[in-house]
Structure formats: C-alpha cells, structure tokens
C-alpha positions in Angstrom: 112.8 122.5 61.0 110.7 119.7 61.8 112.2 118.7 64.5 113.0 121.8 66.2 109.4 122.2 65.8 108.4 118.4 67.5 111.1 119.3 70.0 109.2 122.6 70.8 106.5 120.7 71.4 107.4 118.3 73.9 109.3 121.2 76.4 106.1 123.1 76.3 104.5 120.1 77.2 106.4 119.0 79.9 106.7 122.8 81.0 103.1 122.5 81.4 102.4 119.2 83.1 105.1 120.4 85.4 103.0 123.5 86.5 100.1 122.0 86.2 100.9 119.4 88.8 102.9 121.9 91.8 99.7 124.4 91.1 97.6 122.8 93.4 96.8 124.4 96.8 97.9 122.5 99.5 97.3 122.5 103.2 100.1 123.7 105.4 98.8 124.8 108.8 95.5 124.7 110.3 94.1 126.5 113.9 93.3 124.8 115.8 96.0 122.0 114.3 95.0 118.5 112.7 94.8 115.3 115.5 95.0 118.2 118.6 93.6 118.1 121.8 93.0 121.7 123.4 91.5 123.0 126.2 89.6 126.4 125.1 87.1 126.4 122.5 88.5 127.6 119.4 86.6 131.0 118.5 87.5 130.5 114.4 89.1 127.6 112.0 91.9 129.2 110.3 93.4 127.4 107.4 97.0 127.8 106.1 97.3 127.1 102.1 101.0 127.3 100.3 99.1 129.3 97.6 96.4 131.8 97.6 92.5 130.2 97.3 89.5 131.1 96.0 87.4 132.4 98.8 84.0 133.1 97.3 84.4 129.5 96.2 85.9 128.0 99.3 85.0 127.0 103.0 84.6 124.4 105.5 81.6 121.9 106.8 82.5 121.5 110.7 80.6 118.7 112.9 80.2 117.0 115.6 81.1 113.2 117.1 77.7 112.6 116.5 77.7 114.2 113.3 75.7 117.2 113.9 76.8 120.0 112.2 78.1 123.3 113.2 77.1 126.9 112.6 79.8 128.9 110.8 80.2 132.1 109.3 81.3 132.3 105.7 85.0 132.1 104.6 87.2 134.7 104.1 90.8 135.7 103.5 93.0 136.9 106.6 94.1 140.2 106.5 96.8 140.7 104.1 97.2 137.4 103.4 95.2 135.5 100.4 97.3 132.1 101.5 94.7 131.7 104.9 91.3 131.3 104.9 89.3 132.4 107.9 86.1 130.7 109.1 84.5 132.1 112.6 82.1 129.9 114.6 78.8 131.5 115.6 78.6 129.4 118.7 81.0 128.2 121.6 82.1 124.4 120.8 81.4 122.1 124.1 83.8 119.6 124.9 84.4 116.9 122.3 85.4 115.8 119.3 85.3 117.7 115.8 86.0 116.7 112.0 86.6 119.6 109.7 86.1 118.8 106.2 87.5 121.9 103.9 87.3 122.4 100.1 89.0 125.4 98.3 89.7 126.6 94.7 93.6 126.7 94.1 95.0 129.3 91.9 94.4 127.0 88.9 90.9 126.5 89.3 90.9 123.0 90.9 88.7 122.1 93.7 91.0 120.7 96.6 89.6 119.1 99.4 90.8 117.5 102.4 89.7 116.7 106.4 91.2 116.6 110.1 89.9 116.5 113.6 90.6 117.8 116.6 89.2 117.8 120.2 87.8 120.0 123.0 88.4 119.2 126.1 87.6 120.9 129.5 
C-alpha cells in the first residue's frame, strides 16, 4: 500500500511539472512580424499567442530608435479569438525603426515577456 501510494505520488508529480512547463503562453505570430522591413505604417500591433492571455493584465510598451515612446491604445483580445491580443496606435509611425517589448499573463497565471523590432520605411 505504501508504495502504490509513493508511486501515486511521483505520476501526479511528474503530471504536474509536465503541464506546468507546456502552460506557458508563447509567441507565435506578430503584425507587423519580428526583424521586418515594411513600407506602410502599421495602424495596430497584433500579437499571436498559442494559448489564450490575460488581457486586463497584458500589453505592449512600443518606441522609437531613439527611445521615445509611442502612444498606444490599451490591449485587447481580437474578435473571437482570446489567442491575439490587439494593440492600436493613436498616431501614424514615421519612417524608422521600432522595438516592441510585450508582456502577457498565460493561462496559468505567469507573466511572459518577450521583444522584436521592425522597421518603417518609405
């Protein structure tokens, strides 16, 4: 009994590390895409997660080269789809460089963070 009981133990362990560790939210997809170079300003960032995110607790901190930052609105989920958040700019980007630092909540509560760039050209 004692061991059926120790071997319980250890699968709902491992059961749970295991979940624990693919839980995460990850970033699949962003518009306008990571290291791009495009030609009309991007009117919103969309960002494409493999699990849906927390949006009250989630958005994005866009700047400049320079390191100015940008005006956004606040984040929220696409239509019909908890997996992408949505994050409109209140003012047309000029050509140039931008890094995109985004944080989100995954489904089990972990903060998630991660950054890309991309460029406007004219």
């Amino acid at each position: 009994m004692c061991r059926l009981l120790r071997w319980s133990f250890l699968a709902l362990g491992v059961a749970i590390a295991a979940s624990t560790a693919n839980a995460h939210a990850k970033l699949v997809q962003s518009a306008p895409p990571a290291k791009s170079t495009i030609t009309s300003p991007p009117r919103e960032i969309r960002l494409t997660f493999n699990e849906p995110v927390a949006v009250k607790l989630s958005g994005i901190d866009l700047t400049s080269s320079e390191g100015s930052k940008i005006v956004t609105g606040a984040a929220v989920a696409a239509v019909g789809d908890k997996n992408v958040l949505v994050v409109t700019l209140k003012e047309m980007l000029p050509p140039g460089p931008y890094h995109v630092h985004w944080h989100v909540v995954s489904a089990d509560m972990h903060k998630v963070q991660g950054d890309f760039t991309f460029e406007v050209r004219p």
